[in-house]
C-alpha positions as CSV (number, residue, x, y, z in Angstrom):
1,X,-38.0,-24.0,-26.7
2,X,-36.0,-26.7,-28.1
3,X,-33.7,-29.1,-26.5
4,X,-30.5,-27.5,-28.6
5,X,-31.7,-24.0,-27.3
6,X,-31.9,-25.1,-23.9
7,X,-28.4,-26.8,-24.3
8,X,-26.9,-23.5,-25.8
9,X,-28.4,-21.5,-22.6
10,X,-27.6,-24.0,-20.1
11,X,-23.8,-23.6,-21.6
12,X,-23.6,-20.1,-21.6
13,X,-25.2,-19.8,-18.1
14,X,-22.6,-22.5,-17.3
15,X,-20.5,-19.8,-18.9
16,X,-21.0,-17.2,-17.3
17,X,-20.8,-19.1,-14.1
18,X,-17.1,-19.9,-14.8
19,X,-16.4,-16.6,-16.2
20,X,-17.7,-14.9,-12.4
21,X,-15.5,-17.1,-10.2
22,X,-12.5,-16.5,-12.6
23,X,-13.0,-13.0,-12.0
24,X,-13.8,-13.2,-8.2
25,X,-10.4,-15.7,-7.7
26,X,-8.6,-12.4,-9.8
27,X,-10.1,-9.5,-7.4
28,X,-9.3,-11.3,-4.3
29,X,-5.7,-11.8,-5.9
30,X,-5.6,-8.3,-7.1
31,X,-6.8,-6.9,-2.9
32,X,-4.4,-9.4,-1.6
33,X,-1.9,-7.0,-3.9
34,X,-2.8,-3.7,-3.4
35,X,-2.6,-4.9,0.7
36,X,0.9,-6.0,0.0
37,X,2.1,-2.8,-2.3
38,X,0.5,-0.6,0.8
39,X,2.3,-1.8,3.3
40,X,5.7,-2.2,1.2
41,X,4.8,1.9,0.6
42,X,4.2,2.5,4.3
43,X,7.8,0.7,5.1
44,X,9.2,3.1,2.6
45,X,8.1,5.9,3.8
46,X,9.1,5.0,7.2
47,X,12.6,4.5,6.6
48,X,12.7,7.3,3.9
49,X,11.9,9.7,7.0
50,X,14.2,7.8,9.5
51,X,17.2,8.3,6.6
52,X,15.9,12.1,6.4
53,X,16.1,12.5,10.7
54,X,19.2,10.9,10.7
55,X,20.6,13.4,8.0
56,X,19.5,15.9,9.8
57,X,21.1,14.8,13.0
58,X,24.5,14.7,11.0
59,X,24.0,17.8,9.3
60,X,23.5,19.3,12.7
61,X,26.9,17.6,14.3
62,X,29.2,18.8,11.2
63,X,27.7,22.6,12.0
64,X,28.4,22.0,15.5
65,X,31.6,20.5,14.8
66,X,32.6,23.2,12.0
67,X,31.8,26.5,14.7
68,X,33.9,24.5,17.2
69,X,36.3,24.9,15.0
């Protein structure tokens, strides 16, 4: 093996090397996310069932209200 094709391998390894931690920097970006988005959706969902509960709760009073009536 020739100095150029050790130069050409040493690059692409070098490459490659580059290429890996690019890609581990963009998964750990990509989790951090996904973490985010999860617990923006749990939040959601908590206050989408509070709102329901305290529809329900006011449903309830106007029926009680209306048979008072």
């Amino acid at each position: 093996m020739d100095k150029t094709q050790f130069k050409i391998i040493e690059q692409k390894v070098d490459d490659l090397i580059a290429l890996c931690e690019e890609l581990q920097r963009e998964n750990r970006e990509l989790k951090a996310k996904e973490h985010a988005w999860a617990r923006e959706r749990k939040e959601l969902i908590d206050k989408t069932e509070l709102a329901k509960q305290r529809v329900a709760h006011m449903i309830g009073r106007l029926k009680a209200l209306e048979q008072e009536s």
